[in-house]
C-alpha positions in Angstrom: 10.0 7.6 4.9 6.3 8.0 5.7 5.0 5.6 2.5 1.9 4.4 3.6 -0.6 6.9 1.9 1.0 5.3 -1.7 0.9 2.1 -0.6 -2.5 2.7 0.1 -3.4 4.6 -3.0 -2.1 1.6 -5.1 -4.1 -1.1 -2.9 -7.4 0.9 -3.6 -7.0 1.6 -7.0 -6.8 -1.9 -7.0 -9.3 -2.9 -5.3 -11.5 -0.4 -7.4 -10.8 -1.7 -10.3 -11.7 -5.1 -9.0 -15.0 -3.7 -8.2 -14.0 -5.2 -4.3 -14.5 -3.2 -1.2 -11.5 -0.4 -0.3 -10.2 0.4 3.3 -9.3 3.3 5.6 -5.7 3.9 5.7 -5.4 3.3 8.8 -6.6 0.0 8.2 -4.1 -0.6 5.4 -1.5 0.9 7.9 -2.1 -2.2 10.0 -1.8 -4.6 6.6 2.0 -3.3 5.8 5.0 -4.8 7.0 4.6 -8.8 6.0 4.8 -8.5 2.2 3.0 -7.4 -0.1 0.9 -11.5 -0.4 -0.1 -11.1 3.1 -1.3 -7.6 2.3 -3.7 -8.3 -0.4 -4.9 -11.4 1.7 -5.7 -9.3 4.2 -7.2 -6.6 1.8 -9.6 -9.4 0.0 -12.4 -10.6 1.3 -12.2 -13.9 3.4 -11.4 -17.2 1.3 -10.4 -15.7 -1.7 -8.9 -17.5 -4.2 -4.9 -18.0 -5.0 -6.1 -16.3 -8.4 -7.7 -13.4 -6.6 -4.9 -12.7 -4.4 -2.3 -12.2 -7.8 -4.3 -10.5 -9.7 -4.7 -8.2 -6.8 -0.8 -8.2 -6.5 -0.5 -7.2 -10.1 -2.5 -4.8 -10.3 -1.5 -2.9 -7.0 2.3 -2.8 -8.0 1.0 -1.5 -11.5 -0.5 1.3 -9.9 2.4 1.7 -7.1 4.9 2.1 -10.3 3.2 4.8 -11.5 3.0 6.9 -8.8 5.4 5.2 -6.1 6.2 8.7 -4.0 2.8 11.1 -4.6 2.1 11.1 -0.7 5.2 9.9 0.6 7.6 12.3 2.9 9.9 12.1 5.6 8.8 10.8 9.4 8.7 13.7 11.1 12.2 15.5 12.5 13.8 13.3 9.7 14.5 16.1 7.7 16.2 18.1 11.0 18.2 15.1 11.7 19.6 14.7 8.2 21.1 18.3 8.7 22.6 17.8 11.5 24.5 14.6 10.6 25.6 16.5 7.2 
């Protein structure tokens, strides 16, 4: 599935809330796929604290738990393919 509009919903919520700078999602699109530390490093601004970093973590699965599928949906063609392997 196509997650990465929640992921980035969570990450700017966040961020937000942190009073720190937000990306694009296409940004965050490039950010996913190392775990979720490397994505708040790269998320923060440059040198940020150990400290910065978790509470960032925290806060983005927080907001993730509450709404974990809002945006998400199926690749497209996934839905087709499902059918025809049923």
């Amino acid at each position: 599935v196509d997650s990465f509009a929640d992921i980035h919903a969570a990450l700017s919520s966040g961020l937000q809330e942190m009073h720190l700078p937000r990306h694009s999602l296409e940004a965050v699109k490039g950010m996913v796929g190392h775990g979720m530390r490397n994505l708040v490093r790269q998320a923060l601004p440059e040198n940020s604290s150990a400290e910065l970093e978790d509470e960032l973590i925290q806060r983005t699965l927080h907001h993730y738990g509450l709404h974990p599928y809002r945006f998400t949906k199926p690749f497209p063609g996934i839905p087709e393919l499902c059918q025809k392997i049923a």
